[in-house]
N, CA, C and O atoms as CSV, one atom per row, in Angstrom:
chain,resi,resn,atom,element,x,y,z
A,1,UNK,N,N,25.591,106.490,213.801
A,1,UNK,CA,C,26.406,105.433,213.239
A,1,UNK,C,C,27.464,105.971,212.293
A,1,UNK,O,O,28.215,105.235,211.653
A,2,UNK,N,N,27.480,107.350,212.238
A,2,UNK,CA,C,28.762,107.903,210.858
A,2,UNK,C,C,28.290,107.835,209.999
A,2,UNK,O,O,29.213,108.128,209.238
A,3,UNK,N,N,27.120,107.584,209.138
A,3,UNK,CA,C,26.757,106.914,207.676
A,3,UNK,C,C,25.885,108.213,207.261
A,3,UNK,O,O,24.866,108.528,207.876
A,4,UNK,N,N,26.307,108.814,206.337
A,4,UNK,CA,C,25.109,109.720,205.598
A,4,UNK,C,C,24.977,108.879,204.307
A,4,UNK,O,O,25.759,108.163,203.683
A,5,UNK,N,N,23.208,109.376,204.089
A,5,UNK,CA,C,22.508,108.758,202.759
A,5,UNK,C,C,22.458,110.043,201.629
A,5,UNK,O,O,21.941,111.123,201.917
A,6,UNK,N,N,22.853,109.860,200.779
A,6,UNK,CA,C,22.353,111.202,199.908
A,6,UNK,C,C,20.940,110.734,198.816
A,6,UNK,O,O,21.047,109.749,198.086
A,7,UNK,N,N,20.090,111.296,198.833
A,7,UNK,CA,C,18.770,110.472,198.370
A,7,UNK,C,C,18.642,111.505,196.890
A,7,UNK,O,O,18.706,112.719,197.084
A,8,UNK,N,N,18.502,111.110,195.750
A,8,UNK,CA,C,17.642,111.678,194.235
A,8,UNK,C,C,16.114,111.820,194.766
A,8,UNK,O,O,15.358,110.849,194.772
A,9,UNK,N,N,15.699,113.183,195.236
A,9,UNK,CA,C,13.932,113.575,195.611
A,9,UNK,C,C,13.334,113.038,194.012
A,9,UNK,O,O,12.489,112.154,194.150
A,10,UNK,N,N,13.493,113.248,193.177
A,10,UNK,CA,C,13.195,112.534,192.181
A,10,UNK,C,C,12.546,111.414,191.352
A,10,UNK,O,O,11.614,111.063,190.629
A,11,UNK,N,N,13.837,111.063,192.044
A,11,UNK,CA,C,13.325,109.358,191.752
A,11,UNK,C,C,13.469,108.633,192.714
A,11,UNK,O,O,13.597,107.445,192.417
A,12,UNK,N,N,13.503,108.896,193.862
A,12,UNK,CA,C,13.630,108.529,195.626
A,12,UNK,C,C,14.740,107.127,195.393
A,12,UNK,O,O,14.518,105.969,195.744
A,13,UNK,N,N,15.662,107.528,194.867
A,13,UNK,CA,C,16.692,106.127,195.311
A,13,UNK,C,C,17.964,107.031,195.408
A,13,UNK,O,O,18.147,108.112,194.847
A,14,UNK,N,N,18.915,106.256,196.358
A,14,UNK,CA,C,19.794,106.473,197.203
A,14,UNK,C,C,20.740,106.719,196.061
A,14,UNK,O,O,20.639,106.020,195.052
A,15,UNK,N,N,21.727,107.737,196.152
A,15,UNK,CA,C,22.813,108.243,195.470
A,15,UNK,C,C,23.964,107.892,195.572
A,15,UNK,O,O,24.787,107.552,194.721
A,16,UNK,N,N,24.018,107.989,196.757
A,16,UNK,CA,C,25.630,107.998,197.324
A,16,UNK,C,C,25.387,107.324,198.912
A,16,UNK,O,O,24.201,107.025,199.058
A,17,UNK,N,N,25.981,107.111,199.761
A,17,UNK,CA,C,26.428,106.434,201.043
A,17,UNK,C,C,27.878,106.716,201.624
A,17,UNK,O,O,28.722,105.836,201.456
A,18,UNK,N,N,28.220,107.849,202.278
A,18,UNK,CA,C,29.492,108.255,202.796
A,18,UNK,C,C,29.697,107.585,204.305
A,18,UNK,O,O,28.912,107.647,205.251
A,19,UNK,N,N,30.896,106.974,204.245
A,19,UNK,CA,C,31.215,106.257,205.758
A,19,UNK,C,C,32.155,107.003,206.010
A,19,UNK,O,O,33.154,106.299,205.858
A,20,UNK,N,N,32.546,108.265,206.382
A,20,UNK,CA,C,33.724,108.850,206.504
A,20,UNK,C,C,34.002,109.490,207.951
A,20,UNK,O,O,35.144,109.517,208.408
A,21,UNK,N,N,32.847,110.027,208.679
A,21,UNK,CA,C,32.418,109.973,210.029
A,21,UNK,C,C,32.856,108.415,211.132
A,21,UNK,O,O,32.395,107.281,211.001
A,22,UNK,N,N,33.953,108.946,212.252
A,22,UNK,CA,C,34.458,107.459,212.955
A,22,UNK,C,C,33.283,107.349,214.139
A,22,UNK,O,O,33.154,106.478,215.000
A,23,UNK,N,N,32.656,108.266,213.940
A,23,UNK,CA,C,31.388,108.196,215.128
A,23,UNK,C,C,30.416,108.966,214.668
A,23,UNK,O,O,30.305,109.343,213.501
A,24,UNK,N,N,29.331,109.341,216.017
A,24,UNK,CA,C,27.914,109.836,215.274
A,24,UNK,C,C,28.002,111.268,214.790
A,24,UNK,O,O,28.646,112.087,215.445
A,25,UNK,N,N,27.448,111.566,213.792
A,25,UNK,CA,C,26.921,112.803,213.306
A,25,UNK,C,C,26.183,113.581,213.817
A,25,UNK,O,O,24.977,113.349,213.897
A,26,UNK,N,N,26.859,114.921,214.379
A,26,UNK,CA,C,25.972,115.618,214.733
A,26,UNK,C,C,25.104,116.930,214.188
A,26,UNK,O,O,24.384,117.596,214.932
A,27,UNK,N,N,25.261,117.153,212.980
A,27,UNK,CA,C,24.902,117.556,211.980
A,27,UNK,C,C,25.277,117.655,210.536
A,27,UNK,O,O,26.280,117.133,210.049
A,28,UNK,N,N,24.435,118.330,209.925
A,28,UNK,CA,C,24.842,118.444,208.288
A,28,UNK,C,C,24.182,119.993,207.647
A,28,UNK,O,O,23.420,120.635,208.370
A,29,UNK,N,N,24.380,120.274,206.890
A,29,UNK,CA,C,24.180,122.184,206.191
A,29,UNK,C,C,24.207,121.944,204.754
A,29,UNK,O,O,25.335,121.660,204.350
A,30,UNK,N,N,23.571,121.965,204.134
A,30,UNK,CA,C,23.848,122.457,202.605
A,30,UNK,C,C,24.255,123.724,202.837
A,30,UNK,O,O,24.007,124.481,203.775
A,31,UNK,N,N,25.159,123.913,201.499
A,31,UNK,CA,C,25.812,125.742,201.454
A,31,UNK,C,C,24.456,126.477,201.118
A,31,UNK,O,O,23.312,126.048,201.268
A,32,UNK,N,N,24.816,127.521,200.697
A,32,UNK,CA,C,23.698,128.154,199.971
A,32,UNK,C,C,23.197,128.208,198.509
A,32,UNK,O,O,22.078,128.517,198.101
A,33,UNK,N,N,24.429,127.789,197.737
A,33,UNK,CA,C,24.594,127.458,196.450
A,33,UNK,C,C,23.220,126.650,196.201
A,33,UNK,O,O,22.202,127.058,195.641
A,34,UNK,N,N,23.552,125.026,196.942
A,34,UNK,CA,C,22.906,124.091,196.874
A,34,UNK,C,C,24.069,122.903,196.356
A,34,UNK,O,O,23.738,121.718,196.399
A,35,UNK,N,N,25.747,123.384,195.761
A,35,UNK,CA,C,26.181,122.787,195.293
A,35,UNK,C,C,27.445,121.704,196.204
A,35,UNK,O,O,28.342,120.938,195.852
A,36,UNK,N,N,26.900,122.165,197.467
A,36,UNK,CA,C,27.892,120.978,198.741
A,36,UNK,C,C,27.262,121.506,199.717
A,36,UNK,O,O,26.677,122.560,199.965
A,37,UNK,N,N,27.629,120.082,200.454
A,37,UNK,CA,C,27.112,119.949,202.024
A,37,UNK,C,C,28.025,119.929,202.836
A,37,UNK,O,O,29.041,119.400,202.384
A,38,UNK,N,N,28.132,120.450,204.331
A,38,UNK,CA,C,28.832,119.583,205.285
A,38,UNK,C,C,28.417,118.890,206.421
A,38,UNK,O,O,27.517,119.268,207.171
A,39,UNK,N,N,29.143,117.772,206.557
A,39,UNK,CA,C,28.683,117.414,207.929
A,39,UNK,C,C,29.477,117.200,209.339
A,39,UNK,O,O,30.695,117.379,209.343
A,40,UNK,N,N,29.126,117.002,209.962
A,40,UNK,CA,C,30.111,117.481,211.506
A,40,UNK,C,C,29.429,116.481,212.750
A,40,UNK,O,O,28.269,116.371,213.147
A,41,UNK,N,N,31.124,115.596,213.297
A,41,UNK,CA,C,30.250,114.629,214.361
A,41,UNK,C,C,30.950,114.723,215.092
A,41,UNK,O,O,31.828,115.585,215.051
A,42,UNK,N,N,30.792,113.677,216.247
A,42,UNK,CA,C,31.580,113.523,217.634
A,42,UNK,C,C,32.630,113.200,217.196
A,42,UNK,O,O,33.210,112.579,218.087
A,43,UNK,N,N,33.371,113.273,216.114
A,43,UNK,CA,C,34.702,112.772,216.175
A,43,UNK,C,C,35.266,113.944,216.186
A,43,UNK,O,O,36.429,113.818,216.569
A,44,UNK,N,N,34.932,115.302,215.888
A,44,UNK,CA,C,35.394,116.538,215.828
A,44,UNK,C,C,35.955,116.737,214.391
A,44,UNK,O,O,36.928,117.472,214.223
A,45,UNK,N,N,35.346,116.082,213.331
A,45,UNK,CA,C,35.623,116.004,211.970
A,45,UNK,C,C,34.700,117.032,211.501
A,45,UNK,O,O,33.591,117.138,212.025
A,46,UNK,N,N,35.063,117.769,210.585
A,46,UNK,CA,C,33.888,118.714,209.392
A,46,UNK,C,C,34.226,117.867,208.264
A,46,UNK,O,O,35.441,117.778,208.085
A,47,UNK,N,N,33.464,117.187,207.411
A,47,UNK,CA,C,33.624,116.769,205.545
A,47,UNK,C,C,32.646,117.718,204.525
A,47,UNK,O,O,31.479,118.091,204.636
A,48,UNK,N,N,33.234,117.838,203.930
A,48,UNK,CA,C,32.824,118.641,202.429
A,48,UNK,C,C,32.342,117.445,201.726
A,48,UNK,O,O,32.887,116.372,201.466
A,49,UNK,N,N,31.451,117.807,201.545
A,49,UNK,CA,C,30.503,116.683,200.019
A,49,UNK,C,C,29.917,117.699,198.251
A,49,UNK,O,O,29.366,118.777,198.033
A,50,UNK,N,N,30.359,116.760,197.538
A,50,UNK,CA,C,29.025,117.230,196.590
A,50,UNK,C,C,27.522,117.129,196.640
A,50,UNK,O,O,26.879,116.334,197.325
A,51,UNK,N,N,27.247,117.665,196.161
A,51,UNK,CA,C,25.681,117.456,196.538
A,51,UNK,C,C,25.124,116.745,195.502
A,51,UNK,O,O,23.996,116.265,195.608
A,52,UNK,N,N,26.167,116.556,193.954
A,52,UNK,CA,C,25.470,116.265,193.402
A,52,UNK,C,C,25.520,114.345,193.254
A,52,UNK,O,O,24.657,113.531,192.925
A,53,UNK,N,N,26.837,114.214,193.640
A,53,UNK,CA,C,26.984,112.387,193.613
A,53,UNK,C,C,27.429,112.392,195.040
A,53,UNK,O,O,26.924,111.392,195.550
A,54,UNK,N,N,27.944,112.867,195.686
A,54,UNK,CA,C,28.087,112.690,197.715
A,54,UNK,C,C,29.753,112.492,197.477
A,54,UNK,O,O,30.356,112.099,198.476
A,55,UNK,N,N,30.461,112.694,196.406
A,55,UNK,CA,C,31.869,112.879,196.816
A,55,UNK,C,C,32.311,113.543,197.375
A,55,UNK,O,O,31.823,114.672,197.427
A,56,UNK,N,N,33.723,113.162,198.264
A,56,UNK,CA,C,34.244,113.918,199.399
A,56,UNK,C,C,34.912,114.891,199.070
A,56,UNK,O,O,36.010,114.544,198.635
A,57,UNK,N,N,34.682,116.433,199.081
A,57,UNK,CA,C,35.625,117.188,198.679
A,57,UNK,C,C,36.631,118.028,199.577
A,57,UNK,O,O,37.376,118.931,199.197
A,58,UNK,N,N,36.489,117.556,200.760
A,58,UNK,CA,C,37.415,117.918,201.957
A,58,UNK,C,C,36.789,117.303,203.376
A,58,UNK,O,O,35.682,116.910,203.742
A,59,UNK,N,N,37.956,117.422,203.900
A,59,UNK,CA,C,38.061,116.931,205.624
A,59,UNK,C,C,38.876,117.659,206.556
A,59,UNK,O,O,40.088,117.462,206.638
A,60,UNK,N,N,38.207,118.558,207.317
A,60,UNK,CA,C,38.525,119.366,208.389
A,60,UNK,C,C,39.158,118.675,209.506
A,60,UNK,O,O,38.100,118.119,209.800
A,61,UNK,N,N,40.122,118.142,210.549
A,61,UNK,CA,C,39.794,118.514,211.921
A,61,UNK,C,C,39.799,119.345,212.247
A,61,UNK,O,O,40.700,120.127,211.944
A,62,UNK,N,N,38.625,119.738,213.202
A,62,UNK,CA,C,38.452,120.752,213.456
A,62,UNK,C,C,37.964,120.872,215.431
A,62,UNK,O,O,37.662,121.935,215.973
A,63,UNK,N,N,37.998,119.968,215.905
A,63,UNK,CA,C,38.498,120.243,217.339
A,63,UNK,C,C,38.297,118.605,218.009
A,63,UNK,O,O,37.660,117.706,217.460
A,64,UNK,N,N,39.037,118.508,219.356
A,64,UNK,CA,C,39.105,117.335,219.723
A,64,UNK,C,C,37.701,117.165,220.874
A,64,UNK,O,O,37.927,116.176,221.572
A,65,UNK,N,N,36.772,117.621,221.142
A,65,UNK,CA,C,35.422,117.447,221.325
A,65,UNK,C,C,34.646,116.768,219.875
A,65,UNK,O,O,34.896,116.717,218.670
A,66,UNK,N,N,33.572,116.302,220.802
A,66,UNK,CA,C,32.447,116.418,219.568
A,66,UNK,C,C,31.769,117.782,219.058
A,66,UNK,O,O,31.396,118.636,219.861
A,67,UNK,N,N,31.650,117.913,217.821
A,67,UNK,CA,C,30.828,118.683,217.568
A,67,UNK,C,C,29.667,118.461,217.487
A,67,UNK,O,O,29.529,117.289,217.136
A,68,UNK,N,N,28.592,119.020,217.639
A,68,UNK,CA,C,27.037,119.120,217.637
A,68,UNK,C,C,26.628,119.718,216.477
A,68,UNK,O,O,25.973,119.005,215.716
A,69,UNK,N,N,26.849,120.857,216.145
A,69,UNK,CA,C,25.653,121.178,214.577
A,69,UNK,C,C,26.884,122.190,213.994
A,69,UNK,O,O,27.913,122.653,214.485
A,70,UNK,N,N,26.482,122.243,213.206
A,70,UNK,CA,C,26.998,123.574,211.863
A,70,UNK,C,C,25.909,124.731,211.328
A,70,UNK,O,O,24.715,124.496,211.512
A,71,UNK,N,N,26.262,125.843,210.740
A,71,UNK,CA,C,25.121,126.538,209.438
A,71,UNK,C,C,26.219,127.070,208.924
A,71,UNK,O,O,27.247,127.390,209.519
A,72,UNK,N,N,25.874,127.183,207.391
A,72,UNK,CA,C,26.348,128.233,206.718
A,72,UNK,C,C,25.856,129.738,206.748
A,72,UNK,O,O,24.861,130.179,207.325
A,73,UNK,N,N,26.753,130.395,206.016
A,73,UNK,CA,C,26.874,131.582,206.148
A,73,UNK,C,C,25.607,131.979,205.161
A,73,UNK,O,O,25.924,131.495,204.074
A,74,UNK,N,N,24.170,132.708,205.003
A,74,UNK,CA,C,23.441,132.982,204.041
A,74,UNK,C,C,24.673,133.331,202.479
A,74,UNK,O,O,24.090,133.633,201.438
A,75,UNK,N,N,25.566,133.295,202.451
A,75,UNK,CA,C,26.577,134.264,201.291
A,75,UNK,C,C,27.317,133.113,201.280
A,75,UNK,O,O,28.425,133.433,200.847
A,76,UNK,N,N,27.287,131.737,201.569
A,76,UNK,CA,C,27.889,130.850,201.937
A,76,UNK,C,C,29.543,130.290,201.640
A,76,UNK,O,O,29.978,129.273,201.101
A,77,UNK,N,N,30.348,131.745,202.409
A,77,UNK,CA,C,31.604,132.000,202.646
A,77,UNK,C,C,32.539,131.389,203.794
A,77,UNK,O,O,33.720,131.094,203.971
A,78,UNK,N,N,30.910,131.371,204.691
A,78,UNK,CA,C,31.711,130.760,205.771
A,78,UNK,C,C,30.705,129.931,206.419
A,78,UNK,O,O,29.632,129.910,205.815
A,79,UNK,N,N,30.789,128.960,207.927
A,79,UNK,CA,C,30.378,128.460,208.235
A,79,UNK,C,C,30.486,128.120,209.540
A,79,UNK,O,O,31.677,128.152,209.848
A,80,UNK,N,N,29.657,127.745,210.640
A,80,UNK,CA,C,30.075,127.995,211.793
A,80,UNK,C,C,29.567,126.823,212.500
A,80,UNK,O,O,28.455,126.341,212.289
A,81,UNK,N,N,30.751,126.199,213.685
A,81,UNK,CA,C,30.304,124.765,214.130
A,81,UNK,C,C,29.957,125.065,215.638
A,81,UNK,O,O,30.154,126.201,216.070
A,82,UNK,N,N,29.490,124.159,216.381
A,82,UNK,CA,C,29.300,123.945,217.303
A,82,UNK,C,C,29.537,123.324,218.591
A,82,UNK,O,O,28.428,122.958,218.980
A,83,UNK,N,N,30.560,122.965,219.594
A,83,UNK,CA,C,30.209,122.144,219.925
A,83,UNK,C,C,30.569,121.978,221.337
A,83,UNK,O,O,30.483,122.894,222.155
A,84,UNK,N,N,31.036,120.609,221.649
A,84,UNK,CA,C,30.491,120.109,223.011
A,84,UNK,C,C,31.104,120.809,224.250
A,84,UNK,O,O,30.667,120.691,225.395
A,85,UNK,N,N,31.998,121.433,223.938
A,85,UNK,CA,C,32.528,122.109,225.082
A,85,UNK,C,C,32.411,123.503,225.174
A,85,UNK,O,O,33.059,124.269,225.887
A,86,UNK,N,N,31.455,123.767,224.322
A,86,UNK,CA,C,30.991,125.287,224.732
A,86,UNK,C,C,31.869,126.547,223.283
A,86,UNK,O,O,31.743,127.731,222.970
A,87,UNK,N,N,32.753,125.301,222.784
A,87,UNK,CA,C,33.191,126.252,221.663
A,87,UNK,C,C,32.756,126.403,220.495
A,87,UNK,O,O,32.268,125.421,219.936
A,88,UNK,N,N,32.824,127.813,219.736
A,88,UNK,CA,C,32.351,128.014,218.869
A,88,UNK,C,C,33.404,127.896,217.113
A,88,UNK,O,O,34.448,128.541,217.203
A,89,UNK,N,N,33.278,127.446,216.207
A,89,UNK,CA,C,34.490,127.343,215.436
A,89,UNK,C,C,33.986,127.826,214.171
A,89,UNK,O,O,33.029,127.286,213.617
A,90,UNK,N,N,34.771,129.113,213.556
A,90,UNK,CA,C,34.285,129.546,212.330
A,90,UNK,C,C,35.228,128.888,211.191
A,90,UNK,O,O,36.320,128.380,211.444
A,91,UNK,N,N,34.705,128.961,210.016
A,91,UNK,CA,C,35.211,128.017,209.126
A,91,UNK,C,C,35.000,128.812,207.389
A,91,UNK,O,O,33.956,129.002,206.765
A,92,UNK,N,N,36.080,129.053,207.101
A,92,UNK,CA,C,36.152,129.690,205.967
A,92,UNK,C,C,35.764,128.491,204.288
A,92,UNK,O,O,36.558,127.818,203.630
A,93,UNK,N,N,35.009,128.588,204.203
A,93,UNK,CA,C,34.716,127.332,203.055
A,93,UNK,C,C,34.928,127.585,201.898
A,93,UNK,O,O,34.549,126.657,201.184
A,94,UNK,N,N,35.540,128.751,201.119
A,94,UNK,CA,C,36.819,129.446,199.769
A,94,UNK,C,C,37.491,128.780,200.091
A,94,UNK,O,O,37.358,127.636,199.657
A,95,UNK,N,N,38.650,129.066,201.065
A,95,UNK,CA,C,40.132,128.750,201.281
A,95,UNK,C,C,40.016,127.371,201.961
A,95,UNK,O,O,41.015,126.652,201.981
A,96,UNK,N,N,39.063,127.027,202.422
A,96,UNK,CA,C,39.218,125.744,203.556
A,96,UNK,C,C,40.066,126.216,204.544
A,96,UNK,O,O,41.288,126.295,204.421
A,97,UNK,N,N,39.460,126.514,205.472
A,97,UNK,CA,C,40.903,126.899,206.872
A,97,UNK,C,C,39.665,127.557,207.664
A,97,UNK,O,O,38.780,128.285,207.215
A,98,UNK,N,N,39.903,126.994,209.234
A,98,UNK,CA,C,39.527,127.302,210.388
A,98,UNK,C,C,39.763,128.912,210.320
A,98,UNK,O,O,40.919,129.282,210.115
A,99,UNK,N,N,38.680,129.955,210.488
A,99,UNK,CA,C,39.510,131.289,210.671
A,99,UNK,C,C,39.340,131.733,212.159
A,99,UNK,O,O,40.200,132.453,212.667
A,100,UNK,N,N,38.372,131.365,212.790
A,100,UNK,CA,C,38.020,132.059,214.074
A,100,UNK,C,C,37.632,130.792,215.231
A,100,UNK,O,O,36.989,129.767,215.007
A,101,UNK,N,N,38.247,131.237,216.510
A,101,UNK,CA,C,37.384,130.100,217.571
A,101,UNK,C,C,36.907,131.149,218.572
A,101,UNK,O,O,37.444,132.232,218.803
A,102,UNK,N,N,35.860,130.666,219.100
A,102,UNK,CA,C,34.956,131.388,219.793
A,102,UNK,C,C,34.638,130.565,221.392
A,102,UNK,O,O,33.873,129.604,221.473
A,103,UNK,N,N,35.363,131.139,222.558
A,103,UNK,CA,C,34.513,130.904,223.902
A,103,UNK,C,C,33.768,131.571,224.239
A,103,UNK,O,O,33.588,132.701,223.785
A,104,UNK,N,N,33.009,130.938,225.305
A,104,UNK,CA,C,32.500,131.777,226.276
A,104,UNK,C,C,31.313,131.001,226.805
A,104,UNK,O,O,30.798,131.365,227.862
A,105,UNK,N,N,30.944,130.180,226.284
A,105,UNK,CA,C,29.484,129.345,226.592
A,105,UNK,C,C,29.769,128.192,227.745
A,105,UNK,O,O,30.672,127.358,227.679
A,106,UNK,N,N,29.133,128.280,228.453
A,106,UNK,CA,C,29.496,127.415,229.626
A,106,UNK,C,C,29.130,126.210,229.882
A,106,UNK,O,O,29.332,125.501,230.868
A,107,UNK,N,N,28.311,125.945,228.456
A,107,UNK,CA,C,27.807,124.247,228.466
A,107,UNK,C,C,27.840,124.195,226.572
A,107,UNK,O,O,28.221,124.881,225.624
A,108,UNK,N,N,27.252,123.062,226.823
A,108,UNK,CA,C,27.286,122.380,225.255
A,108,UNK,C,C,26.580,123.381,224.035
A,108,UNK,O,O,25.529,123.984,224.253
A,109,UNK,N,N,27.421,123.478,222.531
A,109,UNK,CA,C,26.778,124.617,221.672
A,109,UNK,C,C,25.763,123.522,221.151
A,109,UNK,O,O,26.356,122.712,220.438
A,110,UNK,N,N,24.452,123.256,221.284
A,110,UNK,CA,C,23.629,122.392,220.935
A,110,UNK,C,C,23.111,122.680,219.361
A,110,UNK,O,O,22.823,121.797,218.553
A,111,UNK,N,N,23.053,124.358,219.085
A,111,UNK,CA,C,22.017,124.812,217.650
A,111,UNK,C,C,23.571,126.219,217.041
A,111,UNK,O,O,24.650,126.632,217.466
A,112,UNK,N,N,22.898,126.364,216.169
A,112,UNK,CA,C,23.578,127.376,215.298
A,112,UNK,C,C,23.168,128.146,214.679
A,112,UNK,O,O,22.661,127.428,213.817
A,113,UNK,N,N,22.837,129.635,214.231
A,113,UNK,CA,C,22.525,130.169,212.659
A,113,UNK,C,C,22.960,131.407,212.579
A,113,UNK,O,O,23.492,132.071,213.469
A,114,UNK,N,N,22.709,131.722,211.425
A,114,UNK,CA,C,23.078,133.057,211.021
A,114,UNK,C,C,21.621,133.763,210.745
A,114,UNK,O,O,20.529,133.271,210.462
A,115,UNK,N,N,22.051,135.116,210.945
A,115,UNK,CA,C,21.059,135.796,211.156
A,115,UNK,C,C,21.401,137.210,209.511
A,115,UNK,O,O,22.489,137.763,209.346
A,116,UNK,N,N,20.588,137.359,208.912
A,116,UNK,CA,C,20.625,138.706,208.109
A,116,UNK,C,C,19.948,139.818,208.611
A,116,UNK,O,O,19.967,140.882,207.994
């Protein structure tokens, strides 16, 4: 439905509510910090959030497929998407800017990660 919840583990009540997604979500990543998230849907959108109230701190397009999932980088510099047409899209999260696209997969990028 596009709608992320950001929840206080805490005190289990809802924080924030982002409608910024025009279709479904196909994933989300905290950095490594812990101090923003992103999330990534069929609209071929990436958004930057805080983690700590769910404000928007950027909006990617970032390809005209859907995307399927994201991870960050363990050093969380960069970040890498997924998606429906087999492409791969790296994502510099310092500068904000697409740095790398990646073919070669001959069906849908369904999962993602980084490896140390």
């Amino acid at each position: 439905d596009g709608i992320i919840s950001l929840w206080d583990l805490n005190t289990g009540h809802r924080v924030s509510v982002m409608k910024e997604h025009k279709r479904r979500i196909g994933g989300c990543a905290a950095d490594p910090s812990g101090k923003l998230f992103a999330s990534v849907g069929w609209d071929g959108m990436m958004f930057l959030w805080s983690s700590s109230d769910g404000s928007k701190l950027g909006a990617v397009p970032v390809a005209d497929c859907p995307i399927n999932c994201l991870a960050f980088h363990p050093e969380g510099q960069h970040a890498v998407m997924g998606c429906w047409n087999g492409t791969l899209f790296m994502y510099d999260t310092l500068n904000r800017r697409k740095t790398k696209t990646l073919r070669g997969h001959k069906s849908s990028v369904r999962a993602v990660a980084y490896s140390t």
